[in-house]
C-alpha positions in Angstrom: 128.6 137.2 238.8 128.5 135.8 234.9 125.5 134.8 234.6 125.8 133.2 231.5 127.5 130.9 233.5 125.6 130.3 236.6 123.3 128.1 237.2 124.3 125.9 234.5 127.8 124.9 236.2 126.3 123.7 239.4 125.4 120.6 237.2 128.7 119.9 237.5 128.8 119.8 241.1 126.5 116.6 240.8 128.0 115.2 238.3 131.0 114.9 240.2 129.1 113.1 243.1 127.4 110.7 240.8 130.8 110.0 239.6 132.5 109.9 242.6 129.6 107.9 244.2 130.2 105.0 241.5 133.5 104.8 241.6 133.9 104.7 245.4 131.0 101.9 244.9 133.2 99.8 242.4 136.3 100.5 244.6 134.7 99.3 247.4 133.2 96.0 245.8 137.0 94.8 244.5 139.0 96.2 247.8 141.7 94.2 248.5 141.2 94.0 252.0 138.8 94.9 254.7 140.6 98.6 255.3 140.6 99.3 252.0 136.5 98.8 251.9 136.5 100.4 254.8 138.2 103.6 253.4 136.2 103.2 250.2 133.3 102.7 252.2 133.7 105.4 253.7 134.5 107.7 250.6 130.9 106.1 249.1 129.1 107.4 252.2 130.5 110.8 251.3 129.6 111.2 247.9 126.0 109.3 248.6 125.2 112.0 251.0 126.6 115.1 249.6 124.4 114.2 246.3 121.1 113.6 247.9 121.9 117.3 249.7 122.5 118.7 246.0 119.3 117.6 244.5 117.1 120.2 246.4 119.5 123.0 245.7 119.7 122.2 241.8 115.6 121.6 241.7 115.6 125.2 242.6 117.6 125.9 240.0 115.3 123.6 237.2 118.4 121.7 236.7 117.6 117.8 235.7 118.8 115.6 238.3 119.3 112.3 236.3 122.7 110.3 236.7 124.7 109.5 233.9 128.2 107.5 234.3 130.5 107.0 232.3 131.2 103.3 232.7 134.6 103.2 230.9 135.7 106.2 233.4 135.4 103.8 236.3 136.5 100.9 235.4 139.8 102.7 234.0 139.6 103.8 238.0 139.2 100.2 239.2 142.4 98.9 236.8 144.2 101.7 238.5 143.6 100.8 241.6 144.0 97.1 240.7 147.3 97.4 238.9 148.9 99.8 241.7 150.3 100.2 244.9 148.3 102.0 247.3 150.7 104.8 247.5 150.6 104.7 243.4 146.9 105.1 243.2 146.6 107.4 246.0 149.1 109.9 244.0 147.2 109.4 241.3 143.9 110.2 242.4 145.2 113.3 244.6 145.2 115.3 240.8 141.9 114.4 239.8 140.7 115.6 243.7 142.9 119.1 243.0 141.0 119.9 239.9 137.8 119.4 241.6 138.8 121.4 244.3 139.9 124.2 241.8 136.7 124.4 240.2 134.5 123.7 243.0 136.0 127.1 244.1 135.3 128.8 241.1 131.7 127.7 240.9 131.7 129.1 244.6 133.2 132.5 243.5 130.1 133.0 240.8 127.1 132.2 243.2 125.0 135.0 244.5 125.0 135.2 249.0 122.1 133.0 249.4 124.2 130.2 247.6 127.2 130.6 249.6 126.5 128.3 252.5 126.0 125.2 250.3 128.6 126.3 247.7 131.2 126.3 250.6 130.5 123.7 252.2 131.2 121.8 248.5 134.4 123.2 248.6 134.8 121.9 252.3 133.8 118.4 251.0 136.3 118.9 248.1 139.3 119.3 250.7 138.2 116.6 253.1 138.9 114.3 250.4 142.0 116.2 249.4 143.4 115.7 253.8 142.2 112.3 253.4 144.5 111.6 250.4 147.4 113.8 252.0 147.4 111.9 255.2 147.4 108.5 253.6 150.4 109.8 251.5 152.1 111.0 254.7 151.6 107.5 256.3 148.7 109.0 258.7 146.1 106.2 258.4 144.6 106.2 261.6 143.5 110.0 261.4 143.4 110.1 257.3 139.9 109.7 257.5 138.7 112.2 260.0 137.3 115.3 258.2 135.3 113.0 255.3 133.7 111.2 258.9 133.3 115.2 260.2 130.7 115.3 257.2 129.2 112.3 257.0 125.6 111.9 259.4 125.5 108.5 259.2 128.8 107.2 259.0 130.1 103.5 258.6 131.3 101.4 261.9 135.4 102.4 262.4 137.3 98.5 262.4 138.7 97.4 265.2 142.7 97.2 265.0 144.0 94.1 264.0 145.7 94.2 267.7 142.3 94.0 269.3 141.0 91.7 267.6 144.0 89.4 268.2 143.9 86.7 270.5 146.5 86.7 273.8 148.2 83.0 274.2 150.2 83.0 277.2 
């Protein structure tokens, strides 16, 4: 373990929450239907809970916990998922996702035994996010969601299908 390097990345694991916490937030409030809010919804309920389980674990660590976002970040988020397809955007973000992923494993690699359990398990919330954006691409919407709900303890009400909510004329 370099430990000119560790504690001081695990900031980085909240910053990515706080980040991904806002945007999902300003995704959510500018969806452009009800299964998009849903989705981002969903995604918000993620990062929420994944960064109140970080705090304790950096506190032990003395690392500040205050939130700074970078505003022009997400709105460049919001105009790309404004200006795209769903497909586009969902491409798009799967990159971003990747790198996390990629240094969520490296942070993981560097922390002592008694770190491992919550280090993993941001790794694990890393590639929940990457299935989700996998099984959209593949077309899988009804499932896409499945391992990000696996992690969430309180998640948000699943909508009905349009077909159940549709009324029978005969």
């Amino acid at each position: 373990m370099n430990t000119n390097l560790y504690p001081q990345c695990l900031r980085e694991l909240l910053d990515s929450e706080v980040f991904g916490e806002a945007a999902s937030l300003a995704l959510y409030e500018v969806a452009k239907n009800s299964t998009d809010k849903y989705k981002f919804g969903t995604l918000l309920q993620l990062e929420t809970e994944t960064k109140a389980r970080l705090r304790p674990f950096l506190y032990r660590y003395h690392i500040d916990l205050y939130e700074e976002i970078d505003e022009a970040q997400i709105l460049g988020f919001v105009e790309l998922y404004l200006q795209s397809s769903w497909e586009q955007f969902i491409a798009t973000f799967k990159p971003m996702v990747m790198q996390y992923l990629k240094r969520f494993k490296e942070i993981a690699e560097l922390g002592p035994d008694q770190d491992r359990e919550i280090l993993l398990s941001m790794v694990e919330h890393e590639t929940a996010i990457l299935t989700w954006l996998d099984l959209e691409l593949e077309g899988q919407e009804g499932r896409s969601l499945d391992a990000i709900i696996a992690q969430i303890n309180y998640p948000l009400q699943r909508p009905k299908l349009r077909t159940e909510n549709a009324i029978h004329l005969n």
